[in-house]
C-alpha positions as CSV (number, residue, x, y, z in Angstrom):
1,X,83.8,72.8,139.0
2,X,82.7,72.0,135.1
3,X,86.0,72.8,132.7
4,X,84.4,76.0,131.3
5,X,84.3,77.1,134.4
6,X,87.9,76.6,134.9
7,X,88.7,77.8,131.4
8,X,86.0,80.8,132.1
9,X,88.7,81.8,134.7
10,X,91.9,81.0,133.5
11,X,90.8,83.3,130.6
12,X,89.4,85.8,133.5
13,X,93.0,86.0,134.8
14,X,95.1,86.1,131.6
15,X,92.9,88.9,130.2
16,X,93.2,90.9,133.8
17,X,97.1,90.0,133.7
18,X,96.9,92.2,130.5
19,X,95.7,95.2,131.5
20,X,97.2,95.5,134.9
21,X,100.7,94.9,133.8
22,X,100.2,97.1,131.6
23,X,98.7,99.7,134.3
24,X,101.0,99.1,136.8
25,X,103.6,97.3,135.2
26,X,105.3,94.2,136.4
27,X,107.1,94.7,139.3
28,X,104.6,96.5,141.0
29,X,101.3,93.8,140.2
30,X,100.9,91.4,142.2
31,X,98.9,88.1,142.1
32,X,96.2,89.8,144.3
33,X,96.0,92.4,142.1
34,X,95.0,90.5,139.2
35,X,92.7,88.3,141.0
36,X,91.0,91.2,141.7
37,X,90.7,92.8,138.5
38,X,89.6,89.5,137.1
39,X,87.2,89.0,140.2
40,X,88.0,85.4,141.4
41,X,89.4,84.8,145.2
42,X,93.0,85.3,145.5
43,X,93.1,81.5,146.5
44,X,91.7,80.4,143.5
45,X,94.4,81.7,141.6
46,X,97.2,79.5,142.7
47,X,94.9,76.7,141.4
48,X,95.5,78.3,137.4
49,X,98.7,79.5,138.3
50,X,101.7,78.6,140.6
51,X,103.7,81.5,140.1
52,X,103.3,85.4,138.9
53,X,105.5,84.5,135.9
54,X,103.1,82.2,134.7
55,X,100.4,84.4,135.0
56,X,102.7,87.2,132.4
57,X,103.3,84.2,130.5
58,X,99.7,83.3,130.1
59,X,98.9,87.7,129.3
60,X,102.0,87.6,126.5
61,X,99.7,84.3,125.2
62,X,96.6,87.1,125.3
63,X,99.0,89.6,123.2
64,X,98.9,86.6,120.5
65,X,95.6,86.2,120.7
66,X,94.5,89.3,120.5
67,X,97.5,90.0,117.5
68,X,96.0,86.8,115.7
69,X,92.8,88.4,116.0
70,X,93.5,91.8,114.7
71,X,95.4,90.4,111.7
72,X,92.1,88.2,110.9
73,X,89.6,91.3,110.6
74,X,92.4,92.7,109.1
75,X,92.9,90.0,106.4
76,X,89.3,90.8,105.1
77,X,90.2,94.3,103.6
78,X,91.3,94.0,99.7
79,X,94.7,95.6,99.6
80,X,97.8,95.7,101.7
81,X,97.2,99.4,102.0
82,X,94.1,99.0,103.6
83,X,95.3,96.4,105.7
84,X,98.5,98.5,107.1
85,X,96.1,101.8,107.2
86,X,93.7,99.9,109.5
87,X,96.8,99.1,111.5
88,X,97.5,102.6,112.0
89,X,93.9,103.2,112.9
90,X,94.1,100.8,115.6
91,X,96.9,102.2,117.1
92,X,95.2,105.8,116.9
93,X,92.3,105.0,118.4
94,X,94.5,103.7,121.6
95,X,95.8,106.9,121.6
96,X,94.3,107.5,124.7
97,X,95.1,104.6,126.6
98,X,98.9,104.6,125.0
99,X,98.9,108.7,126.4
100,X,98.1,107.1,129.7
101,X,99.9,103.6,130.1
102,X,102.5,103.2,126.5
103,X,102.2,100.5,124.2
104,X,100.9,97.2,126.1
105,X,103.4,95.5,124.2
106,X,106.1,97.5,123.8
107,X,106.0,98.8,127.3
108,X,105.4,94.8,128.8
109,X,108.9,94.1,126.6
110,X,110.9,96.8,127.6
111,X,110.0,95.6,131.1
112,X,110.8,91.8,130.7
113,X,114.2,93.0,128.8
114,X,115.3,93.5,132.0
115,X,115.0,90.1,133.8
116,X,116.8,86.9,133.1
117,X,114.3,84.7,132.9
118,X,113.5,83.9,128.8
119,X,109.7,85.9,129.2
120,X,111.6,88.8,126.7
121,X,111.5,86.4,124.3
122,X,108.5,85.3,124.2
123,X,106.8,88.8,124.0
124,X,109.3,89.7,121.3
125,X,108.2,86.1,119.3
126,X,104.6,88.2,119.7
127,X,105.6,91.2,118.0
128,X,107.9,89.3,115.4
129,X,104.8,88.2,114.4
130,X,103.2,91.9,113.9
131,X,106.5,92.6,112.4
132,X,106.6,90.0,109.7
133,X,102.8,90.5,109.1
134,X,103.5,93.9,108.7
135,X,106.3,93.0,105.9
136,X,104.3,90.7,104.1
137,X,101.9,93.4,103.2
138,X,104.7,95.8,101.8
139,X,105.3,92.7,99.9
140,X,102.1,92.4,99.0
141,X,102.9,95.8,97.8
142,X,105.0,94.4,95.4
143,X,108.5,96.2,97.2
144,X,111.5,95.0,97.6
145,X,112.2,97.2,100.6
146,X,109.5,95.3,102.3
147,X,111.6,94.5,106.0
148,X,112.8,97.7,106.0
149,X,109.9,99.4,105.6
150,X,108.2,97.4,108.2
151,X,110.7,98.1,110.5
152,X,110.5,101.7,110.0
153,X,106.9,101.3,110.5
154,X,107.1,99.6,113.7
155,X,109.8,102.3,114.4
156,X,107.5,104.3,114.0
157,X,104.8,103.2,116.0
158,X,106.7,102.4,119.2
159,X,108.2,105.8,119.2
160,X,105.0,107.7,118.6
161,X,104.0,105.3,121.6
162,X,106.7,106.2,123.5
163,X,106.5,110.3,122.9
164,X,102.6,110.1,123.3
165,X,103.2,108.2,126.6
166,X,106.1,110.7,127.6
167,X,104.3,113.7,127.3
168,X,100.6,112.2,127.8
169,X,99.5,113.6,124.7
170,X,96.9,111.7,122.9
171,X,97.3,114.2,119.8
172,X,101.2,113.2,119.6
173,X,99.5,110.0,118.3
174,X,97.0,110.7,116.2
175,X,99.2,113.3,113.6
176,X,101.9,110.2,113.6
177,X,99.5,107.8,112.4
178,X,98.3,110.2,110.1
179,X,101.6,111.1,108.6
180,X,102.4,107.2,108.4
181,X,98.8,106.4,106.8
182,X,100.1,109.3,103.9
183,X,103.6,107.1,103.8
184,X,101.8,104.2,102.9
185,X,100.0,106.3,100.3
186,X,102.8,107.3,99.1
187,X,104.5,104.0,98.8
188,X,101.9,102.3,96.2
C-alpha cells in the first residue's frame, strides 16, 4: 500500500467522520458506520485509527480545514464587509442541511461538552478561530466594539442554527442571515 493510498483513506474516513457525526451524532456512530460512508473495510479502519475518539478527533481536524479554507476564499474579497457578508451567505446556503442536522460545529460541541475527555476543547479551539477571524474583520472595520460584535454575530448564527434546526425550517435561516448581512451594513 503506496502512502497516498493510506493518506487517500485516512482523509476518506476523517471527511465521512464529518458528516455522520454530524447526521447521527456521536453516540450513536459507530466505527462501522463511518467505514462505510467513507467506503473502506471496517478492518481497515483500525489500521488509521485505534479508537472512535480518534476518528472525532481527526473530523474536528476536517472542521479546521475546512474553516482555514473558507477564511482563504474569503480573504480574496476587498472589504471586511464583504468578507463577513460572504460568511453569512455560507451559512444560508446550509440552510437546508442546518434545517435537517444543526450546525456541524456547533451541534458536534454541544455534544463533546458533555464528555470528559478534552475533545470540547479542541472543537471549541476550531471555532475560536472563526470567532477571532470574525473580530478581526469588525476591526478591519475600524470599531472598537470589535469582540463584541463578533460575539453577537456568532450569537447569532448558532441560534438561527439552533431555531432553524428546532423547527426544521430552512426559511428561519435565510431571513436571519439577511437581517445580520443589513447589521453589518449598518455598522460601516
Amino acid at each position: 500500500m503506496t502512502n497516498s493510498t493510506r493518506t487517500g483513506k485516512r482523509e476518506r474516513l476523517a471527511g465521512a467522520a464529518v458528516r455522520v457525526l454530524h447526521e447521527q451524532g456521536v453516540e450513536k456512530t459507530t466505527l462501522a458506520d463511518i467505514a462505510r460512508a467513507a467506503d473502506v473495510p471496517v478492518g481497515n479502519v483500525y489500521y488509521y485509527f485505534k479508537t472512535k475518539d480518534q476518528l472525532i478527533e481527526a473530523a474536528i481536524e476536517e472542521h479546521g480545514h475546512h474553516l482555514d479554507q473558507m477564511i482563504q476564499a474569503m480573504e480574496g474579497l476587498a472589504t471586511p464587509q464583504e468578507r463577513l457578508k460572504a460568511l453569512i451567505q455560507g451559512w444560508i446556503g446550509e440552510s437546508d442541511l442546518t434545517a435537517r442536522y444543526g450546525c456541524p460545529t456547533g451541534t458536534l460541541a454541544a455534544e463533546l461538552d458533555k464528555r470528559d475527555d478534552g475533545l470540547d476543547r479542541a472543537i471549541a479551539g476550531v471555532m475560536g478561530r472563526l470567532l477571532d477571524w470574525v473580530q478581526g474583520q469588525f476591526a478591519a472595520m475600524g470599531r472598537p466594539d470589535a469582540r463584541e460584535l463578533a460575539v453577537a454575530l456568532f450569537a447569532a448564527y448558532q441560534g438561527a442554527a439552533l431555531l432553524t434546526n428546532t423547527f426544521r425550517d430552512p426559511g428561519l435561516m435565510r431571513t436571519e442571515g439577511h437581517r445580520l448581512e443589513r447589521w453589518i451594513d449598518s455598522l460601516a
